[in-house]
C-alpha positions as CSV (number, residue, x, y, z in Angstrom):
1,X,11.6,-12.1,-17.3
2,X,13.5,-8.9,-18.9
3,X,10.5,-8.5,-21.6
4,X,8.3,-8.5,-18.5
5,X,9.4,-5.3,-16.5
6,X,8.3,-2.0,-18.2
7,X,9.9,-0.3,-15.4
8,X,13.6,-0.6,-13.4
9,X,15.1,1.5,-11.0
10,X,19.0,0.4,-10.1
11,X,20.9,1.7,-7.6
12,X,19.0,5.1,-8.0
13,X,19.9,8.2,-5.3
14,X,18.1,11.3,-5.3
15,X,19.9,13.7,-2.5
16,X,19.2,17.6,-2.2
17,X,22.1,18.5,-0.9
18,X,23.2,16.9,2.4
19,X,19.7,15.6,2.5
20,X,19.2,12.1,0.6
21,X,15.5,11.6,0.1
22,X,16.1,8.0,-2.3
23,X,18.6,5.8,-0.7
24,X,20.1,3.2,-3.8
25,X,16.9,2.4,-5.0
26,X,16.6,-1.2,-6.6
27,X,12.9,-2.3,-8.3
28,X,11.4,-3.7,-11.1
29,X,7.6,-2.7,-12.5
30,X,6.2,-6.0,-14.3
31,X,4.4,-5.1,-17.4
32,X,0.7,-4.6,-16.7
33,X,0.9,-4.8,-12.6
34,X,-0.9,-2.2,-10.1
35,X,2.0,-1.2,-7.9
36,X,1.6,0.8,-4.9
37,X,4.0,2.8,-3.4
38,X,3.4,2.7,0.3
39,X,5.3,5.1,3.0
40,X,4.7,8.1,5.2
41,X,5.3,11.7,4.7
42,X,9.2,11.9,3.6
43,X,9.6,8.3,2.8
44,X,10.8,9.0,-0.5
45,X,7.7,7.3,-2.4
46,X,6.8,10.5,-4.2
47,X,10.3,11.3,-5.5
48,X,10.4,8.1,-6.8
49,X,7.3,8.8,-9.0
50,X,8.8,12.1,-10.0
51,X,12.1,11.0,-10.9
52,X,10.2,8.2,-13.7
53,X,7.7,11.1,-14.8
54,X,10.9,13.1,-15.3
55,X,9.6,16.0,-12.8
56,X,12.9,15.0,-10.9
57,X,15.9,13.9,-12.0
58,X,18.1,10.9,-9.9
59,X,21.6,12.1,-8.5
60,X,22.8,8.9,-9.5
61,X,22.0,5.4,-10.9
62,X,19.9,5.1,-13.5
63,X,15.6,4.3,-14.7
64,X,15.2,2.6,-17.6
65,X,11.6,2.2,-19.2
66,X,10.9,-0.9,-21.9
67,X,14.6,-1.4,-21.6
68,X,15.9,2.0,-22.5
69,X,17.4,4.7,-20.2
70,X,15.5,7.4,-20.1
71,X,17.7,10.0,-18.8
72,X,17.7,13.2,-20.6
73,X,14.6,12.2,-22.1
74,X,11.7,15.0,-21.7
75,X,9.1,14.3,-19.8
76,X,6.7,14.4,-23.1
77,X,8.5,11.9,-24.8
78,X,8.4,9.5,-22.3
79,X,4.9,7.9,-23.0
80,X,4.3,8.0,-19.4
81,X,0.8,9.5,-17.8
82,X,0.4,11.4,-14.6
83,X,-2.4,12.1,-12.3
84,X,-1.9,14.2,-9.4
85,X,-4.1,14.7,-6.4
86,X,-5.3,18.3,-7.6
87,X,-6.0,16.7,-10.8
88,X,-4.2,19.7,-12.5
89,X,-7.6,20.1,-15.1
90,X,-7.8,23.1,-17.4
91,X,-10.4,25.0,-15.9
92,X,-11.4,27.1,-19.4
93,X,-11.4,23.9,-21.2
94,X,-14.2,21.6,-21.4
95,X,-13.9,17.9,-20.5
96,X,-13.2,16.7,-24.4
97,X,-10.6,19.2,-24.9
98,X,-8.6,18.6,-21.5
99,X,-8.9,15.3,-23.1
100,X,-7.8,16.3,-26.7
101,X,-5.0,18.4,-25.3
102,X,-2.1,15.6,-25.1
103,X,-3.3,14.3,-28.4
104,X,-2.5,17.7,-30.2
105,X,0.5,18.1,-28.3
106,X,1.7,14.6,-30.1
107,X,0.0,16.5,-33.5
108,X,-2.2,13.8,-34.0
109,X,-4.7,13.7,-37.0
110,X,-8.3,15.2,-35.6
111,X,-10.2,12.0,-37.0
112,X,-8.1,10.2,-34.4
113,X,-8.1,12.4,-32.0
114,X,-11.9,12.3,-31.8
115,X,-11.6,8.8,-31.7
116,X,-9.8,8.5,-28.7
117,X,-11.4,11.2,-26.9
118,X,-15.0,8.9,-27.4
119,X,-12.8,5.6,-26.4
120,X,-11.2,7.7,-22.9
121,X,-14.5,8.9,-22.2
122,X,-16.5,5.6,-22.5
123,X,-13.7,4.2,-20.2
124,X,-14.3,6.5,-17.5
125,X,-18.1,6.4,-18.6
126,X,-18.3,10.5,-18.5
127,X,-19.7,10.1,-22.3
128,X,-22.7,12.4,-21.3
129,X,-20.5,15.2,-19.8
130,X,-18.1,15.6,-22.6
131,X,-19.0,19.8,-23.3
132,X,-19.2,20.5,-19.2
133,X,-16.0,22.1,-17.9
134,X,-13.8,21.2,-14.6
135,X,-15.6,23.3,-12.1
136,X,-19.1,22.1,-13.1
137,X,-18.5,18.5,-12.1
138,X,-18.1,16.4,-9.0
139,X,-14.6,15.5,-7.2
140,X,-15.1,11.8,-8.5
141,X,-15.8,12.7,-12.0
142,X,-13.0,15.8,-12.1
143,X,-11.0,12.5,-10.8
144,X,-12.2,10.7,-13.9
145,X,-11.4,13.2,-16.4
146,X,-7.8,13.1,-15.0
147,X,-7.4,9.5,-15.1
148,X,-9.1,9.6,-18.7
149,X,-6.8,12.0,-19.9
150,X,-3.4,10.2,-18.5
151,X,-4.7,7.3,-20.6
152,X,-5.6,8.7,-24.0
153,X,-2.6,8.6,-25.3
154,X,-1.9,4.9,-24.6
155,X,1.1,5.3,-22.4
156,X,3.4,2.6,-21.2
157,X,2.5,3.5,-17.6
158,X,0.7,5.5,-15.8
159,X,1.9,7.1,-12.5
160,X,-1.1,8.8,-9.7
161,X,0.4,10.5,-7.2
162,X,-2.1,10.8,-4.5
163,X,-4.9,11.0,-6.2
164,X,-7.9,10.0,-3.9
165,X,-6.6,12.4,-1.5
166,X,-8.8,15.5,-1.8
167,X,-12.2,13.1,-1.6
168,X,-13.7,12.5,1.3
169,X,-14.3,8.9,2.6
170,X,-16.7,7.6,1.0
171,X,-16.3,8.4,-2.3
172,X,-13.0,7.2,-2.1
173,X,-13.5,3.9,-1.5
174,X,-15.9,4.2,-4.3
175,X,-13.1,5.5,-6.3
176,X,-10.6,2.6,-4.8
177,X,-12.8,0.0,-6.6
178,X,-13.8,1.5,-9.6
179,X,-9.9,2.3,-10.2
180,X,-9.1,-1.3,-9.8
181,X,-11.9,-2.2,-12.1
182,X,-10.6,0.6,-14.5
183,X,-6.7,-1.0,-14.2
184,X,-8.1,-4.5,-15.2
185,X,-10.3,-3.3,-18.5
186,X,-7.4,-1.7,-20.1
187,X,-4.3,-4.0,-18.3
188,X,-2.5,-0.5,-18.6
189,X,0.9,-0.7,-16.0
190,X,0.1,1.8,-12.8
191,X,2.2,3.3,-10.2
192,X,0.2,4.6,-7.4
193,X,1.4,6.9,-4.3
194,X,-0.1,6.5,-1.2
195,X,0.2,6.5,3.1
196,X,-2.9,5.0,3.4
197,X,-2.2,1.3,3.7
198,X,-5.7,-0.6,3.4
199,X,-6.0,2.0,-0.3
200,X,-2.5,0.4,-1.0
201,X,-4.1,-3.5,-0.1
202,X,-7.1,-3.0,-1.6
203,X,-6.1,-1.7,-4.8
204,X,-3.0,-3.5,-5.5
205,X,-1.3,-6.5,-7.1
206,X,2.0,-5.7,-5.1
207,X,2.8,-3.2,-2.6
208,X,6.2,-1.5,-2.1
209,X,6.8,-0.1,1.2
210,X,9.1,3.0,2.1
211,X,10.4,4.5,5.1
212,X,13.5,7.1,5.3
213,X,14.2,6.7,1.7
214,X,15.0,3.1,1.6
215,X,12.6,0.5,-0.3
216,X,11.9,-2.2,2.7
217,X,9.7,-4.6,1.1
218,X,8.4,-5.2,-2.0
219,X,5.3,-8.3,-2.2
220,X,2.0,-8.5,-2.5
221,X,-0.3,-7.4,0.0
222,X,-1.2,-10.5,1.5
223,X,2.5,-11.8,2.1
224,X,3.1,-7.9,3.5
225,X,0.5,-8.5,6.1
226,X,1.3,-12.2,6.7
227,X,5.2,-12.0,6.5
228,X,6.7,-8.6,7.1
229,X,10.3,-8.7,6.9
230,X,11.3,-5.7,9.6
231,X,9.8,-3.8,12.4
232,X,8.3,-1.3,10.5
233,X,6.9,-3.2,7.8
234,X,4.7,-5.1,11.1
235,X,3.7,-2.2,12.3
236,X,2.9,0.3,9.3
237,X,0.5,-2.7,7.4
238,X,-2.3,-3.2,9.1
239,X,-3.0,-3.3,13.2
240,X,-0.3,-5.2,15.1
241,X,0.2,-5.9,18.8
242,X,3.8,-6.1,19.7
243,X,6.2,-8.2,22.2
244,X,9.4,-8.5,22.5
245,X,11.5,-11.4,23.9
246,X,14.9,-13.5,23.1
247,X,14.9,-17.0,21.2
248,X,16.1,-19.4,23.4
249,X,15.5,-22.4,20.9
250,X,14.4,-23.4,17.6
251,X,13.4,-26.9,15.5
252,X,13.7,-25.6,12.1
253,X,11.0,-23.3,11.1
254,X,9.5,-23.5,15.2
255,X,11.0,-21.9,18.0
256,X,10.2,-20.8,21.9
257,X,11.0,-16.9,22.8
258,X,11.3,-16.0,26.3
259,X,9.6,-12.7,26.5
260,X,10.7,-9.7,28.1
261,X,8.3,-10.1,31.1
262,X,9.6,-14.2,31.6
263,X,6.9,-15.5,29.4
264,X,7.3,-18.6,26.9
265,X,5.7,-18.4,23.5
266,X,6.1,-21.4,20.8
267,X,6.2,-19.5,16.9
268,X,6.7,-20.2,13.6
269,X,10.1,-18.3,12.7
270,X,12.1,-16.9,9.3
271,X,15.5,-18.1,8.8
272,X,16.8,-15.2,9.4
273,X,16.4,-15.9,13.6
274,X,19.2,-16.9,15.5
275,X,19.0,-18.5,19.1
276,X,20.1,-15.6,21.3
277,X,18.2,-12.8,18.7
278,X,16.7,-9.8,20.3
279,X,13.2,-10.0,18.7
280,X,10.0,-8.5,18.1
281,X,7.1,-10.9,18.1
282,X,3.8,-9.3,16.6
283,X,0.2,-10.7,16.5
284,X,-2.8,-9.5,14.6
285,X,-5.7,-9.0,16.6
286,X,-8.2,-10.4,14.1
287,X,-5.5,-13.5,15.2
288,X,-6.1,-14.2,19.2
289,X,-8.7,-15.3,20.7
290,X,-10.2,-15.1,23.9
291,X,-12.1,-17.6,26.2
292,X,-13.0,-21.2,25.0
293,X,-11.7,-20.4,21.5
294,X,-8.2,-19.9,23.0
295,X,-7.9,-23.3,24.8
296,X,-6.8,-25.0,21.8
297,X,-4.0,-22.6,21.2
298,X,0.1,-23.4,21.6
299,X,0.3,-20.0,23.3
300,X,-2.1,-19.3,26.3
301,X,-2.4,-16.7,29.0
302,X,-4.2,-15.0,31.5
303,X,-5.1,-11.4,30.8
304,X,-7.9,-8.5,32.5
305,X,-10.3,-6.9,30.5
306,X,-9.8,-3.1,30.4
307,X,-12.0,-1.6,27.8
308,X,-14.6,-3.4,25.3
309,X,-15.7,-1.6,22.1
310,X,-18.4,-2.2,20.2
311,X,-17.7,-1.3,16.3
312,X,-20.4,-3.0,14.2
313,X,-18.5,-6.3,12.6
314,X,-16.6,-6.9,15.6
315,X,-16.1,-5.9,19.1
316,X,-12.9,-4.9,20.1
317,X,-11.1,-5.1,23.5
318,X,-8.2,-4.1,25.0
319,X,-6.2,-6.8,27.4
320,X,-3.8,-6.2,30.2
321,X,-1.4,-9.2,30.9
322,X,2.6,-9.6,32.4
323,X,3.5,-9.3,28.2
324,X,1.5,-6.1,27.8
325,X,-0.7,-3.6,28.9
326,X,-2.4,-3.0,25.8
327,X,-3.0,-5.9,23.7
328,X,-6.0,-5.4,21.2
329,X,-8.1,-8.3,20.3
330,X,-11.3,-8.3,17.8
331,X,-13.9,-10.6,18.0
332,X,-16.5,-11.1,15.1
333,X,-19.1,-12.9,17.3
334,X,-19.9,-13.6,21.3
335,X,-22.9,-16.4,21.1
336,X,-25.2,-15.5,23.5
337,X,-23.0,-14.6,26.2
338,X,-22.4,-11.0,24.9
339,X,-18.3,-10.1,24.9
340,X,-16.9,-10.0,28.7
341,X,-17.0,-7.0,30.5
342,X,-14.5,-4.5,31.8
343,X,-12.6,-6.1,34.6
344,X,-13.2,-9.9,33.4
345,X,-10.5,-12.0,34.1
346,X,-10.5,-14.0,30.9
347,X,-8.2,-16.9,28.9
348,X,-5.8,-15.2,26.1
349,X,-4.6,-17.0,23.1
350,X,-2.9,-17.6,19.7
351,X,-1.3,-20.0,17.5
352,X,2.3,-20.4,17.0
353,X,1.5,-19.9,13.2
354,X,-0.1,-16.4,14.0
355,X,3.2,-14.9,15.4
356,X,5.3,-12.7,13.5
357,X,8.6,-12.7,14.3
358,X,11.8,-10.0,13.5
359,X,14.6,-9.3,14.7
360,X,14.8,-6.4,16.8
């Protein structure tokens, strides 16, 4: 497994004074992976970058990269590539010299140099705009040249702090695929910084997610969505509507909670539940269903109607019931009948296997 991780942080702290942004970090980076670093604003996910790009430098603990610490190793000997959200281009150079530039720094031959300049730009298929300069191109292909140049050089990772942010949304979703498309031509390890979960789930082979400076959960992004292991996990990946009960029994991996409003619900549980747990019980919308559909489910209820929404792929609607006053549920397709309207009483459901279930 060792020859596997290009990456490890152990017990790594990063504080600025009485203020500790990295909280004994503990992660491995497998060789050739897409990893996302997932969190809010102050989470800690961008000092983590910096502190492997050698931009920061760890209070204590210790990153080591292909087996070998790296502290006290400049950041131009590391073999690592960067690519920030302003792209950081050099505006008086064209496109094949902002590429050339980190070759010459590493006083590389110039047939060489040419050769990988062709090869980066073929990548990034900007072949044809090799003499233009920054400020005459797009955002997506100044986003290009960035990305081409923190891969000319062949580095043992690449890190990309953020660097979707400045487009606007539809190019970046453009830019979400042809990244992932770009990370499986050249297998080349990649960090990537985001908030924005579905960039993190689309793009990804594992997600890590932050919050306050501590790593909460590192897997990929469908076990994230289907098992979150806390709280915040549930409701920071993807839409979530909560309850919250005790557990009054459990059959090995089934159990009943008694909600907060008196309510019984049958789920699946972790083994980390104990009978008398405080707990938070989640459920996706995408998961319940309403009307006929929800007869067949272990968990059933009456709820009201309150507000329908019709958003293209699905309608959405908003439920009122003893458990909640705001439980969202979406709805791909209505038969003929069209989705019920505000004020419907209406049958409420899900499946034991559906719930998610923490501790509280």
């Amino acid at each position: 497994m060792a020859g596997n991780v290009v990456t490890r942080y152990e017990n790594v702290v990063k504080s600025y004074g009485a203020l500790t942004v990295v909280k004994g970090l503990n992660l491995e980076v497998r060789r050739g992976e897409f990893l996302s670093l997932l969190g809010p604003s102050g989470s800690g996910k961008t000092t983590t970058l910096m502190m492997l790009a050698g931009l920061e430098t760890p209070t204590s603990g210790r990153i080591l990269l292909d087996g070998v610490s790296i502290e006290g190793i400049p950041p131009h000997r590391r073999n690592i590539g960067v690519v920030f959200q302003n792209y950081a281009l050099f505006p008086h150079m064209t496109v094949a010299e902002n590429l050339a530039y980190p070759l010459k720094a590493r006083r590389m031959a110039r047939p060489e140099i040419g050769s990988r300049v062709q090869r980066a730009l073929e990548i990034v298929k900007l072949e044809s705009l090799a003499e233009r300069r920054p400020a005459q191109l797009s955002g997506g292909q100044q986003q290009r040249v960035a990305l081409a140049r923190a891969l000319v050089f062949e580095p043992s990772v690449v890190l990309l702090d953020e660097p979707l942010g400045a487009l606007d949304r539809q190019l970046r979703e453009t830019m979400q695929l042809e990244l992932k498309q770009l990370h499986s031509e050249t297998s080349v390890t990649m960090i990537y910084v985001t908030h924005d979960q579905g960039e993190a789930m689309t793009m990804s082979d594992r997600v890590a997610v932050f919050h306050d400076g501590n790593l909460l959960q590192c897997a990929p992004p469908k076990q994230l969505y289907d098992e979150p292991e806390s709280a915040f996990v549930a409701e920071f990946v993807g839409e979530n509507n909560r309850l919250s009960g005790t557990l009054v029994s459990r059959d090995g991996e089934q159990g009943s909670i008694k909600t907060d409003a008196g309510m019984m619900v049958a789920s699946r549980l972790s083994s980390k539940v104990r009978i008398g747990d405080q707990v938070l019980l989640y459920v996706r919308p995408e998961r319940a269903s309403i009307g006929v559909a929800a007869g067949t489910c272990e968990n059933r209820f009456e709820a009201r109607v309150v507000d329908t929404i019709f958003q293209g792929d699905h309608t959405r609607l908003r439920l009122d019931f003893p458990a909640s006053s705001h439980f969202t549920v979406k709805q791909n397709f209505f038969a003929d009948t069209g989705p019920p309207a505000v004020g419907d009483r209406v049958r409420l459901g899900w499946s034991a296997q559906a719930l998610q279930v923490v501790q509280a």
